[in-house]
C-alpha positions in Angstrom: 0.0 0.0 0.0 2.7 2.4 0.8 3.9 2.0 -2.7 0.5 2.9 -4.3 0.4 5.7 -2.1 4.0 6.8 -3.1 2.9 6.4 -6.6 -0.2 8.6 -6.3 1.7 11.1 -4.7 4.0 10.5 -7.5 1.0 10.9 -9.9 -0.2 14.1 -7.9 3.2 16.0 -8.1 3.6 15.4 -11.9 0.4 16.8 -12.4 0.6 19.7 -10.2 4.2 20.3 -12.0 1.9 20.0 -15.4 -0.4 22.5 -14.0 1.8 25.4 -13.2 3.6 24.8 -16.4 0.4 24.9 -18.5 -0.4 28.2 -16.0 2.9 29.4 -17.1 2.5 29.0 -20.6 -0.8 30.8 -20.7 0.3 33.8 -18.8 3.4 34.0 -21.4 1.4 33.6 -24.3 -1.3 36.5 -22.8 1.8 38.7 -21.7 3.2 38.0 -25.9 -0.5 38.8 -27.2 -0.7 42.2 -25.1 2.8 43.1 -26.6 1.9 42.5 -29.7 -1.3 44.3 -29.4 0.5 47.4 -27.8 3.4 47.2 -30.7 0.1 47.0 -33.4 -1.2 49.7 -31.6 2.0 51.8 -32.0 2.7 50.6 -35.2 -1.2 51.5 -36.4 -0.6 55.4 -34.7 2.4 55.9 -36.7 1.0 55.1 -40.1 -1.7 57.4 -39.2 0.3 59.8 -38.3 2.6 59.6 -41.1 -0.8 58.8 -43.7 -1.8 62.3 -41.8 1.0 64.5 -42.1 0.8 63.0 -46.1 -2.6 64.9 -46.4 -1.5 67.9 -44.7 1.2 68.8 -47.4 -0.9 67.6 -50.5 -3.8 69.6 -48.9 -1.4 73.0 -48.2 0.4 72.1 -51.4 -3.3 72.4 -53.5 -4.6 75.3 -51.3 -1.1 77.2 -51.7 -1.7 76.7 -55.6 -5.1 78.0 -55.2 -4.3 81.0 -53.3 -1.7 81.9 -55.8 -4.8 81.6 -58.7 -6.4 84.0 -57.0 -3.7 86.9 -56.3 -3.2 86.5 -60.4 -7.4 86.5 -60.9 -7.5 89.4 -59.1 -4.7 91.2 -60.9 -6.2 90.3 -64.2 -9.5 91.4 -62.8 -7.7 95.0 -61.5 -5.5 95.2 -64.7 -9.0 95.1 -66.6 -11.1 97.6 -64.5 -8.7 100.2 -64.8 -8.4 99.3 -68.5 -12.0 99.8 -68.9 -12.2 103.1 -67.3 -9.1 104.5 -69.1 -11.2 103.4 -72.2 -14.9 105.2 -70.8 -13.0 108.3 -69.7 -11.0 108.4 -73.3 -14.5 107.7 -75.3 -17.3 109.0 -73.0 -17.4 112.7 -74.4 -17.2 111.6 -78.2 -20.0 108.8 -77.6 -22.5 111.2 -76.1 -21.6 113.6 -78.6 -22.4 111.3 -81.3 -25.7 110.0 -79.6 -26.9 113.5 -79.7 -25.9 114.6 -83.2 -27.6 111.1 -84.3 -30.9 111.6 -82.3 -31.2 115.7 -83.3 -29.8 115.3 -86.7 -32.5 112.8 -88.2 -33.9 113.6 -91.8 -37.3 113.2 -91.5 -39.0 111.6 -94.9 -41.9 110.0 -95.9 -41.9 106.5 -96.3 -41.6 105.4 -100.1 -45.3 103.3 -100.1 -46.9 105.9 -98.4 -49.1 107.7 -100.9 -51.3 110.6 -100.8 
């Protein structure tokens, strides 16, 4: 009997040892998963970052080409106002003078089917 008994003790101790080394293995293989999941993490923020700072400069880069279409639309649009009022200040007195001498100098005549 004393050698069944040393046996199941025997028996008993193996599987305790089998135990912690299972317990062991999981808490390793949890301890692995939340590195990996913190390194994934850190690996996720700096693409986003980087995918971020990406669409920054193409968006400044399109904006700044924008805002440099406008400064030379507004200097076209400047350039052509003034051109236009250098042209109604040159032509204004002539053109009046001309609608005047074209409204009081009609000929009046009869019309050629009109008959008496």
């Amino acid at each position: 009997m004393a050698s069944k008994s040393h046996g199941i003790q025997h028996l008993l101790q193996a599987e305790k040892k089998a135990k912690e080394k299972l317990d062991e293995a999981k808490k390793r293989k949890v301890k692995r998963l939340k590195q990996a999941k913190d390194e994934a993490f850190v690996d996720i923020e700096n693409y986003r970052q980087m995918r971020e700072n990406n669409f920054k400069q193409k968006q400044s880069t399109i904006m700044g080409s924008h805002g440099n279409l406008s400064v030379k639309v507004d200097e076209q649009t400047k350039t052509k106002i003034q051109s236009l009022n250098s042209n109604y200040s040159q032509y204004k007195d002539a053109l009046v003078q001309h609608i005047i001498d074209m409204a009081c100098g009609l000929k009046t005549e009869l019309h050629k089917n009109y008959r008496d």
